[in-house]
C-alpha positions in Angstrom: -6.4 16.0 39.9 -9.2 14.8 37.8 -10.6 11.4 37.8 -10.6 9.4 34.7 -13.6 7.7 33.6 -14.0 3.9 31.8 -13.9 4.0 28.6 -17.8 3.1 27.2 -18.0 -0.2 25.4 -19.7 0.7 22.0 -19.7 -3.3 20.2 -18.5 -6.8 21.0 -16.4 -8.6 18.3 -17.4 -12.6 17.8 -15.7 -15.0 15.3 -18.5 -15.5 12.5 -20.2 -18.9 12.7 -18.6 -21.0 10.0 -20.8 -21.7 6.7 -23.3 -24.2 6.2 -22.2 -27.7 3.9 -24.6 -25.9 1.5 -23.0 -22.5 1.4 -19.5 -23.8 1.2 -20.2 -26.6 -2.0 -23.1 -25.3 -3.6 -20.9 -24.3 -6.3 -19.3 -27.4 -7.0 -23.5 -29.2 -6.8 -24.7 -26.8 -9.2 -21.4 -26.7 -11.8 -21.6 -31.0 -11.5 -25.2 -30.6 -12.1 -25.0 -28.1 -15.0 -22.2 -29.8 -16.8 -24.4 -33.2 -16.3 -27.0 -31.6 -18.1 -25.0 -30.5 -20.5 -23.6 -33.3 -21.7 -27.1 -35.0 -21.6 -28.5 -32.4 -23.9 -25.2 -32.3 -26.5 -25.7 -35.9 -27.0 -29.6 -36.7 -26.4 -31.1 -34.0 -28.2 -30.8 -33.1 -31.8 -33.0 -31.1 -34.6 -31.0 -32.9 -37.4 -33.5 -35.6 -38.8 -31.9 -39.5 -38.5 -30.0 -40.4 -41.3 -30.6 -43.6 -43.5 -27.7 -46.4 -43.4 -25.4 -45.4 -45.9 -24.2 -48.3 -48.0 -21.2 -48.5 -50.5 -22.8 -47.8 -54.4 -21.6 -49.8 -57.3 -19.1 -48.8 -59.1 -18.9 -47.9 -62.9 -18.1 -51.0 -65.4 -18.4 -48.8 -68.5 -17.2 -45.6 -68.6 -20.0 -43.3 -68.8 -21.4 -41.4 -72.2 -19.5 -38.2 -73.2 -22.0 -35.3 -72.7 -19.6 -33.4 -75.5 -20.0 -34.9 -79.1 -15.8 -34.3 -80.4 -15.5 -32.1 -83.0 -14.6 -33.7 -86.3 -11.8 -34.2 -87.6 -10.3 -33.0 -91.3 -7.4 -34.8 -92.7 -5.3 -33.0 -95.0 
């Protein structure tokens, strides 16, 4: 009868070393960060010159000038 050899060990299997604070929240840092910024630049920053005070304008006491003279009128 033959003799059976060992089987050869090609590779070890380890448990991966868990991830790094970084790795596991730098999502959450940068989105924070980027919405931050965001909001900073939606209400900091605008091309749109500054607009004067806007107060209420008189209103009419006369009625204005017709820009139409009326037609005449004939009398039968």
């Amino acid at each position: 009868m033959a003799k059976k050899t060992a089987p050869t060990v090609i590779g070890v299997l380890t448990t991966p070393t868990p991830p790094t604070w970084w790795a596991a929240n730098r999502h959450k840092v940068l989105l924070g960060a980027g919405l931050a910024v965001g909001f900073w630049l939606g209400t900091h920053a605008s091309d749109a010159a500054p607009q004067p005070a806007t107060t209420p304008r008189p209103a009419h006491t006369t009625p204005a000038e017709p820009s139409v003279q009326p037609l005449p009128t004939t009398s039968r």
